[in-house]
MINUVEX-654198 format. One line per 3 residues: their letters; for each residue x, y, z of C-alpha. Coordinates in nm, 3 decimals. Layout:
REM MINUVEX-654198
a	X:Y:Z; ...
***
This chain:
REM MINUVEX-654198
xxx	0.000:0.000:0.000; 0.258:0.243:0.061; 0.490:0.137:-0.234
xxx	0.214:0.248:-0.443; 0.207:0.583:-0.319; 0.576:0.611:-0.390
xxx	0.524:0.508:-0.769; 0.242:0.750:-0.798; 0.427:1.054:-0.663
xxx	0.777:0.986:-0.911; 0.549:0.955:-1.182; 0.403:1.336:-1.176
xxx	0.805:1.432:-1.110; 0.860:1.819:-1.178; 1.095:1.876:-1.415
xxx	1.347:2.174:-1.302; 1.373:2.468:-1.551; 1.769:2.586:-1.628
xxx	1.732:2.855:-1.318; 2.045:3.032:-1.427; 1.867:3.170:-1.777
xxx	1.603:3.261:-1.543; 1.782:3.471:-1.307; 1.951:3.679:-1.546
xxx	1.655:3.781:-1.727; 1.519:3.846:-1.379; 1.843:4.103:-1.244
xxx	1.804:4.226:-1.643; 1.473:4.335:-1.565; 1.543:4.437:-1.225
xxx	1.743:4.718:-1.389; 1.564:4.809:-1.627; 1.272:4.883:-1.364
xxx	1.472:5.128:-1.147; 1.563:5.368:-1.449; 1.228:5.364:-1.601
xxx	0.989:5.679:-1.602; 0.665:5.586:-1.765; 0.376:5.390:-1.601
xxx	0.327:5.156:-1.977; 0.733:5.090:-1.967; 0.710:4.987:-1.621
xxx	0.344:4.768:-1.663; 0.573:4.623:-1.909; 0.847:4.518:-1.701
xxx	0.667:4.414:-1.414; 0.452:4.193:-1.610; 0.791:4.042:-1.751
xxx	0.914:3.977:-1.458; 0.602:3.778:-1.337; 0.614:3.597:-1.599
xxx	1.011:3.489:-1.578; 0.913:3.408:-1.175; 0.616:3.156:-1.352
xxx	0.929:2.952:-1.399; 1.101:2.956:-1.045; 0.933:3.123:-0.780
xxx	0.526:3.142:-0.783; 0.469:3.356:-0.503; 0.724:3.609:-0.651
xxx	0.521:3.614:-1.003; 0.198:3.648:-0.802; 0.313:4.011:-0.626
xxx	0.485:4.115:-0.961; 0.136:4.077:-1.129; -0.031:4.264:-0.846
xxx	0.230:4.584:-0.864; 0.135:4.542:-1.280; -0.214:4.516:-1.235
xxx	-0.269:4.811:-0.988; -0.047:5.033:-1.226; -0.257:4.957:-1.507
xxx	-0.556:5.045:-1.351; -0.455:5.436:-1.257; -0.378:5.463:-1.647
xxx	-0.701:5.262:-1.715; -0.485:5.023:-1.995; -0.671:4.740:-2.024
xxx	-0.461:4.543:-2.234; -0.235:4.560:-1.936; -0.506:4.501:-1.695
xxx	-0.629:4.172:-1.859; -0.230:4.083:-1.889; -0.199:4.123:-1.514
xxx	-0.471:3.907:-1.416; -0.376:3.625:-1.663; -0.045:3.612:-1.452
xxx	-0.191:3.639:-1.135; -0.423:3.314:-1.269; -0.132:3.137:-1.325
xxx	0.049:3.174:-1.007; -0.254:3.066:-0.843; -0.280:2.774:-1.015
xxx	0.074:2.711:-0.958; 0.009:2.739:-0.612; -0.293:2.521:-0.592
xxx	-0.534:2.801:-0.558; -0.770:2.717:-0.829; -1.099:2.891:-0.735
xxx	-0.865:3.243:-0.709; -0.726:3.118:-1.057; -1.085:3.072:-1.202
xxx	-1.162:3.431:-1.109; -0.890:3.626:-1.224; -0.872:3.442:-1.564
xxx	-1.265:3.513:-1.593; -1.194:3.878:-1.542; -0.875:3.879:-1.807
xxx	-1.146:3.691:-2.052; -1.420:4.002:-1.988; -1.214:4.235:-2.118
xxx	-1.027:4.044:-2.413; -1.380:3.963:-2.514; -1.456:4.324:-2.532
xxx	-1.121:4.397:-2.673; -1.250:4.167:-2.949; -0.908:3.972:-2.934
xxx	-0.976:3.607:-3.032; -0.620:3.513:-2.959; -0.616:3.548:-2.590
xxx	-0.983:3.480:-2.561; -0.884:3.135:-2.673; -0.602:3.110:-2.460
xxx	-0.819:3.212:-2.164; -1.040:2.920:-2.289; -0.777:2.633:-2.270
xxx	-0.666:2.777:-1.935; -0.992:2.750:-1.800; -1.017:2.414:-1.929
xxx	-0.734:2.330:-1.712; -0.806:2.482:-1.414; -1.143:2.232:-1.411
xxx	-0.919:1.922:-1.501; -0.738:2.024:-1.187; -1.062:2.023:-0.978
xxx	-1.144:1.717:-1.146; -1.469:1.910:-1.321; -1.349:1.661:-1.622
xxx	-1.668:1.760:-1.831; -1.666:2.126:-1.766; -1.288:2.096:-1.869
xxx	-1.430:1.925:-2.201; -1.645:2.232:-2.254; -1.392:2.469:-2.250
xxx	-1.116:2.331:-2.411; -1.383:2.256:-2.703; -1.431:2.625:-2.682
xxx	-1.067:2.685:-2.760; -1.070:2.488:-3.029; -1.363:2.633:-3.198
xxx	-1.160:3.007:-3.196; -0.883:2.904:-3.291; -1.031:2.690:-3.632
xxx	-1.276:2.987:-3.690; -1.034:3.241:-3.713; -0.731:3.025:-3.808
xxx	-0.555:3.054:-3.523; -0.314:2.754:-3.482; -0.141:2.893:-3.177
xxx	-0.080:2.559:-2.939; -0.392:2.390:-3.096; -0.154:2.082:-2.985
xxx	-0.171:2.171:-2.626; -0.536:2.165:-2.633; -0.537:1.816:-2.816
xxx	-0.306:1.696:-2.535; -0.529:1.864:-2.277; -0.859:1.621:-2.420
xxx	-0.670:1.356:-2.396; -0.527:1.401:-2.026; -0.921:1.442:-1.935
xxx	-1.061:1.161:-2.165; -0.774:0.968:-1.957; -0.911:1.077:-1.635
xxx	-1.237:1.020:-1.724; -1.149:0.630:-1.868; -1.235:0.689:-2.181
xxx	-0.904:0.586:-2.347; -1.024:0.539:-2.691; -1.110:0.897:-2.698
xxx	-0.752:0.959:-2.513; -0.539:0.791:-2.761; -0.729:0.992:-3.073
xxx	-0.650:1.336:-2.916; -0.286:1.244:-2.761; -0.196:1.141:-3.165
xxx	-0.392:1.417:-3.294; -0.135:1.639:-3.065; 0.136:1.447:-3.174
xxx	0.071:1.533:-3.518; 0.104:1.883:-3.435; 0.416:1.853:-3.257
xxx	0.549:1.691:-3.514; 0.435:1.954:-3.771; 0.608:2.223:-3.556
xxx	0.972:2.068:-3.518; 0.919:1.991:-3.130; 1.024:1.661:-3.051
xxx	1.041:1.769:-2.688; 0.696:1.808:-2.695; 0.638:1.493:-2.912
xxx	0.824:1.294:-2.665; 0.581:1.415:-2.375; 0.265:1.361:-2.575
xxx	0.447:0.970:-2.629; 0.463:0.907:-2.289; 0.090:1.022:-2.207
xxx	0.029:0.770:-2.500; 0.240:0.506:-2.283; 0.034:0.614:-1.944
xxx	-0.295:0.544:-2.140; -0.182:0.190:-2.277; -0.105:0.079:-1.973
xxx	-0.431:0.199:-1.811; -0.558:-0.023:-2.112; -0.341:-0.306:-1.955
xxx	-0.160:-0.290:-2.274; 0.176:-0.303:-2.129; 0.331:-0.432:-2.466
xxx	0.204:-0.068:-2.635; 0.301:0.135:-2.328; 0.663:-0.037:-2.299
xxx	0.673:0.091:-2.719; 0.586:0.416:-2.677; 0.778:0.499:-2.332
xxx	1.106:0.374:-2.547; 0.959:0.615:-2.841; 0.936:0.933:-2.606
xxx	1.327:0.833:-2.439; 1.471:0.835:-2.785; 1.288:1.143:-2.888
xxx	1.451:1.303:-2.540; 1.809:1.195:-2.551; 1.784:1.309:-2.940
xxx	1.671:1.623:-2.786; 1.956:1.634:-2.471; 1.656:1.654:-2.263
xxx	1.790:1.509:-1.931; 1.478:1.553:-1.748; 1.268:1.387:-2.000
xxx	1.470:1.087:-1.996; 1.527:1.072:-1.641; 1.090:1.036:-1.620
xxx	1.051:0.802:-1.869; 1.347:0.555:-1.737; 1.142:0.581:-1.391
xxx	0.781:0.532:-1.613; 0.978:0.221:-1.750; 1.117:0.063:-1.399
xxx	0.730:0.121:-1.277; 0.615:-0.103:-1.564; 0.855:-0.344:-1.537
xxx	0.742:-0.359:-1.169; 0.405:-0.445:-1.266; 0.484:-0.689:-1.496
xxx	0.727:-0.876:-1.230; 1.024:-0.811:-1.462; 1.211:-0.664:-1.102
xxx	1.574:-0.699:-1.230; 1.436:-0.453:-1.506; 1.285:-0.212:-1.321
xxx	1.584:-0.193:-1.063; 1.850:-0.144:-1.353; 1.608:0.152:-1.457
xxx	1.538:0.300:-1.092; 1.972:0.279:-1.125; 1.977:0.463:-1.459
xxx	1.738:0.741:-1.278; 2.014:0.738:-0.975; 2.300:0.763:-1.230
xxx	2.112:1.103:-1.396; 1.982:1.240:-1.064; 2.375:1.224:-0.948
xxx	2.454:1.364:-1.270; 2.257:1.674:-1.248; 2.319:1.722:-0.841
xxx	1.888:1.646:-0.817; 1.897:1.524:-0.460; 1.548:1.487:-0.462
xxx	1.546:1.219:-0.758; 1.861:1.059:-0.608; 1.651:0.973:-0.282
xxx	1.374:0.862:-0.480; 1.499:0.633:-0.706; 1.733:0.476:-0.367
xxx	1.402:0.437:-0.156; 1.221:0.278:-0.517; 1.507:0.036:-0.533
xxx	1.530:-0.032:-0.147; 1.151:-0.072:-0.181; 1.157:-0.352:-0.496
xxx	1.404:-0.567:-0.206; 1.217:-0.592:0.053; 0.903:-0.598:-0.116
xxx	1.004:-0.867:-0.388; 1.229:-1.007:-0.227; 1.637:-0.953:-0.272
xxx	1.943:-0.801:-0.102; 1.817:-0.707:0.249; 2.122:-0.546:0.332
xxx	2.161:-0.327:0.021; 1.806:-0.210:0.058; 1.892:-0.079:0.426
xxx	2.193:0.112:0.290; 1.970:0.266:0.035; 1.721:0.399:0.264
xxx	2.022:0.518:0.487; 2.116:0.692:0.240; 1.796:0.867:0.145
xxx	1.717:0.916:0.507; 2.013:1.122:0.531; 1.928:1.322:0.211
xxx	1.580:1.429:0.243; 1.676:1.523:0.597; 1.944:1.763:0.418
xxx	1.686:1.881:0.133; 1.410:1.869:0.440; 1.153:1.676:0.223
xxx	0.950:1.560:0.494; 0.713:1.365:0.219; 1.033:1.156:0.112
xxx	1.150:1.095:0.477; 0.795:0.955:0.540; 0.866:0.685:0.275
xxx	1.160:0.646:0.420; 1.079:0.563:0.752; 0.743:0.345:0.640
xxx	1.046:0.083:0.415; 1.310:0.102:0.700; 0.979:-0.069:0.921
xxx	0.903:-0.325:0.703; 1.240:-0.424:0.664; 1.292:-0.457:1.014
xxx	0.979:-0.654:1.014; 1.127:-0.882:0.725; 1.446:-0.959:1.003
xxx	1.173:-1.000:1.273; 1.323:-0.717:1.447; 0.968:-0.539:1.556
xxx	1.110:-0.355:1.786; 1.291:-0.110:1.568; 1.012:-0.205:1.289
xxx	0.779:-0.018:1.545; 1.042:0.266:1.620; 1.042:0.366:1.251
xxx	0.702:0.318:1.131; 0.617:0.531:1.435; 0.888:0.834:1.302
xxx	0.698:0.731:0.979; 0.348:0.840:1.114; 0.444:1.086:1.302
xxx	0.593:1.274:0.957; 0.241:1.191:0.802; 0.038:1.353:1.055
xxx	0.337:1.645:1.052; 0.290:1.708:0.653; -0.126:1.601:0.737
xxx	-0.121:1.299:0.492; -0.436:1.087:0.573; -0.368:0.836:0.339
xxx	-0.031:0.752:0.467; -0.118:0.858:0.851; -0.384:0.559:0.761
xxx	-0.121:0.335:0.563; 0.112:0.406:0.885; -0.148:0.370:1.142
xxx	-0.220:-0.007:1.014; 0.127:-0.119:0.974; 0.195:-0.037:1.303
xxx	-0.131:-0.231:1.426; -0.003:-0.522:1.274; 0.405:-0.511:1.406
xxx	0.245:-0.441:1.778; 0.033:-0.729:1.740; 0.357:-0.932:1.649
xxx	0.482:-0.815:1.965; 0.140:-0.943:2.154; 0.117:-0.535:2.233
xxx	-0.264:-0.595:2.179; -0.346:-0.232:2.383; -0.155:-0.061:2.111
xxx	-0.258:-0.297:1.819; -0.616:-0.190:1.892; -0.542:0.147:1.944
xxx	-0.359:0.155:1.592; -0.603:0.007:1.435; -0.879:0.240:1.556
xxx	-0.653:0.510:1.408; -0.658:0.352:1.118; -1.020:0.305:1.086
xxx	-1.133:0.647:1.218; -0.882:0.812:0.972; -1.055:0.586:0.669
xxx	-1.309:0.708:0.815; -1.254:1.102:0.783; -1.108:1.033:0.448
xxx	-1.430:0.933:0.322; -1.634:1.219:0.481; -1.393:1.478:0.340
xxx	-1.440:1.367:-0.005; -1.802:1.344:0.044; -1.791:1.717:0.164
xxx	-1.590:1.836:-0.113; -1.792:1.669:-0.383; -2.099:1.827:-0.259
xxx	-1.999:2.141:-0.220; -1.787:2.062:-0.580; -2.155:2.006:-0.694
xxx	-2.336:2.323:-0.530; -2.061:2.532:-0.661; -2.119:2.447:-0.984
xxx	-2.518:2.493:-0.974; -2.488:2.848:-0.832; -2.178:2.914:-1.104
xxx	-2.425:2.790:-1.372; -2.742:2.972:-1.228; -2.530:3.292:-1.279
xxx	-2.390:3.234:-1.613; -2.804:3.175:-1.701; -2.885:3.515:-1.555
xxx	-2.590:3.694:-1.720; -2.699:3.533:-2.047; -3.057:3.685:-2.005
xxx	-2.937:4.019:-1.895; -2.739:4.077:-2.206; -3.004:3.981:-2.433
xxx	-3.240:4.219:-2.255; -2.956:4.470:-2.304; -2.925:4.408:-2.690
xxx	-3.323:4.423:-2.722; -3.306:4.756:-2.527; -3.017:4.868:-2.777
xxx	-3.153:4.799:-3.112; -3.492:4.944:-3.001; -3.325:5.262:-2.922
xxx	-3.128:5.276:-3.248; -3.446:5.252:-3.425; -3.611:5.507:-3.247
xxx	-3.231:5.712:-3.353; -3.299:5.643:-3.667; -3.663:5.732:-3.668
xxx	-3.617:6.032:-3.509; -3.319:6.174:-3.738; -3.509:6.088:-4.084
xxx	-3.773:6.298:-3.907; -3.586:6.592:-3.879; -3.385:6.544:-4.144
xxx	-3.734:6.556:-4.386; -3.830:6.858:-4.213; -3.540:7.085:-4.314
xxx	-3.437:6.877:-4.602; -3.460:7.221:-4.811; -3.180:7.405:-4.596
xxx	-2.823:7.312:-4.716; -2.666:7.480:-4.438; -2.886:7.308:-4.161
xxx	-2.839:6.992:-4.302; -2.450:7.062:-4.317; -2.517:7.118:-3.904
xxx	-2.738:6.834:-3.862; -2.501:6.636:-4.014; -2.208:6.751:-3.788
xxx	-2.392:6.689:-3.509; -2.522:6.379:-3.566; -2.146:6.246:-3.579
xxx	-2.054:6.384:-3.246; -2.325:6.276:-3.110; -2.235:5.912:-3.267
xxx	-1.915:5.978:-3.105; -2.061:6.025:-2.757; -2.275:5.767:-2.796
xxx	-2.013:5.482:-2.883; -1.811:5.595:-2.545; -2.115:5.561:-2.325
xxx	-2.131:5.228:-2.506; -1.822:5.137:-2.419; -1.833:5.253:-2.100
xxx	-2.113:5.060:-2.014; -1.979:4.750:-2.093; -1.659:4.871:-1.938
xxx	-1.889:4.934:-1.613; -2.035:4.558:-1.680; -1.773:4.382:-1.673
xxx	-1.646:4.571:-1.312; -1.957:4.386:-1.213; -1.905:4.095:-1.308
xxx	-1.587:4.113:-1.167; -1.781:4.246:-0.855; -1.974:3.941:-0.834
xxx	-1.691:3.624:-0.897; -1.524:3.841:-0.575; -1.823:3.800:-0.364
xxx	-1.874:3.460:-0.507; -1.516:3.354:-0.401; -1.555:3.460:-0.009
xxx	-1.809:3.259:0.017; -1.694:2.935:-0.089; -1.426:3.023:0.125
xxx	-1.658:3.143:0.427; -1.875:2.770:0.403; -1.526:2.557:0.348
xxx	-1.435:2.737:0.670; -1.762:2.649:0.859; -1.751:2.278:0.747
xxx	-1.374:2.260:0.895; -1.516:2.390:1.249; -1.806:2.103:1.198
xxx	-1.605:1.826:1.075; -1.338:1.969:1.422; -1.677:1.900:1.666
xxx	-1.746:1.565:1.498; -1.438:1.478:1.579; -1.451:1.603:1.962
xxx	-1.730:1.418:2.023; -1.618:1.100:1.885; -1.280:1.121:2.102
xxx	-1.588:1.240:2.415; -1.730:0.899:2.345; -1.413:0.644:2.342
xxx	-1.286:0.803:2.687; -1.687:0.763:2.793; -1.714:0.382:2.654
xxx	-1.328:0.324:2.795; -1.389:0.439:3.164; -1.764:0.262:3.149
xxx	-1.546:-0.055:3.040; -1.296:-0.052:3.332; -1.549:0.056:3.571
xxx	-1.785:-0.301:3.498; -1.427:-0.542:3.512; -1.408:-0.304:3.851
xxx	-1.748:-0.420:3.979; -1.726:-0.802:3.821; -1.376:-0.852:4.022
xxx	-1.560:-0.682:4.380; -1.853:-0.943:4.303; -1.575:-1.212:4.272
xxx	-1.384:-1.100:4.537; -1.682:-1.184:4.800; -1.736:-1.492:4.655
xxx	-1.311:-1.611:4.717; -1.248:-1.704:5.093; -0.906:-1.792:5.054
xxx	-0.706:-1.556:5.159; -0.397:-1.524:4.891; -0.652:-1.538:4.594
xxx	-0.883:-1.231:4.824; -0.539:-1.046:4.794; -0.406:-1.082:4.440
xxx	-0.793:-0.987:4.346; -0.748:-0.685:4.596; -0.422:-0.600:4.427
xxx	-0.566:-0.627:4.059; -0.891:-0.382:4.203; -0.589:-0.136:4.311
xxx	-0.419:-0.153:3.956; -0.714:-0.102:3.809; -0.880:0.171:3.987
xxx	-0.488:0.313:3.916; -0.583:0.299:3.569; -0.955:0.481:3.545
xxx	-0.716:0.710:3.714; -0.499:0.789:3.428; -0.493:1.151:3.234
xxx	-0.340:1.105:2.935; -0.633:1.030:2.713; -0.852:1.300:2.937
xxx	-0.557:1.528:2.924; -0.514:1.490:2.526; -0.933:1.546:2.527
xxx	-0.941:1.871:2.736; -0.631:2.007:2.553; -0.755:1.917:2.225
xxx	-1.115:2.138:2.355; -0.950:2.418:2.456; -0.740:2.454:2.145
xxx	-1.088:2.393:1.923; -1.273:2.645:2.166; -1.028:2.906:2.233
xxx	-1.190:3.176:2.061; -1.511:3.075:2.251; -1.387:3.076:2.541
xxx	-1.259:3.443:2.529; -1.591:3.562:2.405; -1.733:3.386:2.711
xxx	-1.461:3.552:2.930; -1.540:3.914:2.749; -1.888:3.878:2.822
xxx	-1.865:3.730:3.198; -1.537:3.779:3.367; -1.632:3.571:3.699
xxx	-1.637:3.259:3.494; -1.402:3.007:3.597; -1.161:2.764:3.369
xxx	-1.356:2.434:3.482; -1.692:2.645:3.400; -1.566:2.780:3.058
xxx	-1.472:2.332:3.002; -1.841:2.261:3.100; -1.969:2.486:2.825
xxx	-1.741:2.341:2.568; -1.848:1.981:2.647; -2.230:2.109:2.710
xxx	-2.194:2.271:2.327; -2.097:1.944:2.151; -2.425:1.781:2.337
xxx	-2.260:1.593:2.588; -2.494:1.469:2.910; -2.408:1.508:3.255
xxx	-2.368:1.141:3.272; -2.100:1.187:3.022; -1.928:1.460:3.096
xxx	-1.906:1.317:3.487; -1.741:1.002:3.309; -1.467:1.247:3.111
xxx	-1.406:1.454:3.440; -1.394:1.166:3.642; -1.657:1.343:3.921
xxx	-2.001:1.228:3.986; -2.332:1.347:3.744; -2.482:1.511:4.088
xxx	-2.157:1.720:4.095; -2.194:1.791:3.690; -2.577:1.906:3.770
xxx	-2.461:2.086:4.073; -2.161:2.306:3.842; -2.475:2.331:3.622
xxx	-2.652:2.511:3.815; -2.383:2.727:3.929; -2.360:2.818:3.589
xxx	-2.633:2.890:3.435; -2.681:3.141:3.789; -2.347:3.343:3.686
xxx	-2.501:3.313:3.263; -2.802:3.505:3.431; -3.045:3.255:3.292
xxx	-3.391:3.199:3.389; -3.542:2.882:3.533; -3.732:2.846:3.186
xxx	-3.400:2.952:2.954; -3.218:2.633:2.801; -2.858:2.628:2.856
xxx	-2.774:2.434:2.595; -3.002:2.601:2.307; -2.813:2.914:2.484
xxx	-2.455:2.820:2.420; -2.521:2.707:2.084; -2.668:3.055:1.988
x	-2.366:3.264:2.202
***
């Protein structure tokens, strides 16, 4: 399970632009920006410069578009406006901030459409399209990209037609429709091809490989993948190469062919050492390290290997990496029936997951380490593992569930808008051509009525074009005004998506507060009956030694209702989720005390005072009693209900 997760990440490896080139066009623009005067030279530059950080540093090209965008908008260039947000777009997509990127590429599209400029109106289109693929809105991607297309063939416009060809077929991919894959992916070929890019031939190739083998044709996939790793060393494309031997060794993984894939994962530690990529070096060590103890091979070597990696991705800090680590280092001690260090490691490994706030491999880690404590007849921890395990499954599941319907409302209200904005522009055509016909009307009437005076007709005639003139800039500035609206409304539509992901965090948080309420509830209810069952045996025993060691066992166990650390864990993990509760509570009544401010917390997630007596280990008359107390220093009246109370404060 967590060998897979390896494969997956080094197959979506990012290939590292020559940084160098980059950073002297960046100081080269750098310069020029201190010594230029005018606002359009230095929209210009600033734009540049976002668009050189694209390459390196995405939070860099992100403020460079801002400083661009605000400039253009005290000159009013909209060119340069529409320029600024299709930067800021891309950083945001860069930085996994689609629904920001969806807005600010809508906005650049309002005004190219009113600029009438097909070019980047397309462009917009395919960059919508792949904002969607990345929020896995495959058929919304389809529409847009299809939209791209359209442009471009109406207006013959074969600017990177072949990226939108590659584009369908990444989605048909996603979507399983290979057949539909493979006809776009060659289809983009073609154009590569067409163009002199074997670079970009030699990706499309390996997407080709990707979809045979999703078709289980592994004979096809091995073809093509050797295809797109001739096309890159033809092309001195290190990179390129150093993916597809890695696509290659996962294949030959698949297929059992391990001696294969391991003299592959060695050619992708040969050209990771080659280039100084410590990140591909660790990689490919932990992949091989990983085929050994998984298939079966040179223990030994596959402990130096992760040794080795260890100590790299603690020098690169790649925390992700580490994780992997850690997770193989445990199942090799497991493989020498060392579980003691097998535990030590998977635990490091865990720990990282919950650090970086992987589920899946917090889950992956959570079960391996249920298994290795079993080994060790640790059954306390084995079931406490294993709940892990099964409660983080658990919030997997629910968190996809969330997003996909709020995935789904999104998209009605996005839809419900575009249908109203449809409708208000058609009233506002019908509303235009009726009063250019009552225009027209009204000049032919006054033009018939001093048709006989040349010189009035000379001044009609003058006055008709400036008032044409006039007329076209309220025209434009109308739609100029429209489009601010629109603009208005994606803003307003983007805080609150943000607002409800933020309330369904603070939900999902009390879910899980009351869950963790209920295993300390059921726990201490558990001890408490063995408690009672051994003081029902105990009267029963008249011997004297046996009336002892049960005596002794009542002592150890009364020793452990008596433990904290699970009620400690509980009442720190409410105070952190209440905090700002608590200090409105304090604002509004300063004689509250801490244990009254943990009563409200526990009352607010619907606790009883049966439970709550069980979690603070005092009796339910004492819980009623602090009750009371309470709701006297609240100021609440006999027929007020505390609870309906703190769920309103």
């Amino acid at each position: 399970m967590f060998k897979k997760q390896i494969i997956i990440l080094i197959l979506n490896l990012i290939v590292v632009s020559s940084v160098s080139a980059t950073n002297y066009n960046i100081d080269s623009l750098l310069r020029k920006l201190k010594t230029e005067q005018t606002d359009t030279s230095k929209i210009i530059i600033l734009n540049e410069l976002s668009r050189e950080y694209l390459k390196s540093d995405f939070n860099k090209a992100l403020e460079y578009a801002k400083k661009a965008l605000n400039l253009s908008k005290e000159i009013n260039n909209k060119k340069s406006i529409a320029l600024s947000y299709s930067y800021m777009a891309y950083a945001q997509y860069r930085l996994n901030n689609f629904e920001d990127a969806k807005i600010n590429i809508n906005k650049a599209l309002v005004i190219y459409e009113i600029l009438k400029d097909k070019l980047r109106i397309s462009k917009c289109y395919s960059f919508i399209s792949q904002i969607h693929y990345a929020l896995q809105e495959y058929s919304k991607a389809v529409e847009w990209v299809n939209k791209s297309i359209q442009i471009k063939t109406d207006n013959n416009l074969s600017d990177e037609l072949e990226i939108n060809y590659l584009t369908l077929g990444a989605i048909y991919q996603k979507k399983g429709k290979y057949e539909l894959a493979l006809e776009n992916l060659f289809k983009a070929a073609d154009y590569y091809d067409k163009n002199g890019n074997p670079n970009g031939k030699a990706s499309v190739y390996n997407n080709i490989a990707v979809t045979y083998r999703k078709l289980n044709d592994l004979e096809a996939a091995e073809k093509y993948y050797l295809k797109s790793l001739t096309l890159y060393k033809k092309d001195n494309e290190t990179f390129g190469e150093l993916k597809i031997y890695n696509n290659l060794a996962v294949l030959y993984e698949q297929t059992n062919r391990k001696d294969k894939a391991v003299e592959n994962y060695k050619k992708v530690l040969q050209l990771s050492k080659e280039m100084n990529y410590m990140g591909g070096i660790a990689m490919a060590q932990i992949n091989m390290a990983g085929i050994f103890i998984e298939h079966g091979g040179d223990l030994e070597k596959a402990y130096k290997l992760l040794s080795e990696a260890e100590k790299i991705c603690k020098e690169i800090k790649d925390n992700y990496k580490l994780a992997f680590t850690y997770g193989l280092k445990g199942q090799y001690f497991a493989k020498m029936d060392n579980y003691t260090n097998a535990v030590y490691y998977t635990n490091k490994a865990y720990k990282l997951a919950v650090e970086i706030k992987s589920e899946n491999d917090k889950a992956d880690m959570a079960l391996q380490l249920s298994e290795f404590y079993q080994k060790q007849n640790d059954y306390k921890n084995a079931l406490k593992y294993f709940q892990i395990y099964h409660n983080t499954n658990d919030s997997i599941f629910n968190i996809e569930k969330a997003r996909k319907i709020e995935e789904l409302k999104t998209r009605f209200e996005l839809e419900n808008q575009e249908k109203e904005l449809k409708i208000k522009e058609q009233k506002i055509k019908i509303l235009e051509k009726e009063q250019k016909i009552n225009s027209i009307k009204s000049y032919l009437s006054l033009f018939g009525k001093i048709v006989i005076f040349a010189v009035i007709i000379f001044i009609i005639l003058f006055y008709r074009k400036k008032l044409k003139r006039q007329k076209e800039l309220s025209e434009k500035n109308k739609k100029f005004a429209e489009s601010e609206k629109r603009m208005l409304k994606l803003e307003v539509l983007s805080k609150k998506i943000k607002t409800e992901q933020l309330e369904k965090e603070v939900e999902y948080k009390n879910k899980e507060l009351q869950n963790f309420a209920h295993y300390i509830i059921d726990k201490n209810e558990f001890i408490i009956k063995i408690q009672k069952d051994l003081k029902r045996i105990k009267k029963n025993i008249s011997e004297k030694n046996i009336g002892n060691n049960l005596q002794a066992i009542l002592i150890e166990i009364n020793n452990k209702i008596q433990l904290v650390r699970n009620h400690e864990e509980f009442l720190a993990h409410v105070d952190q989720i209440n905090d700002n509760f608590y200090f409105k509570l304090k604002n509004k009544f300063p004689g509250i005390t801490e244990h009254e401010q943990r009563l409200t917390s526990l009352l607010k997630i619907g606790l009883s005072s049966k439970e709550i007596a069980s979690i603070l280990h005092i009796t339910s008359k004492s819980v009623d009693t602090n009750r009371y107390r309470l709701r006297k220093k609240l100021g609440l009246s006999q027929d007020a209900n505390l609870n309906d109370f703190l769920q309103n404060f």
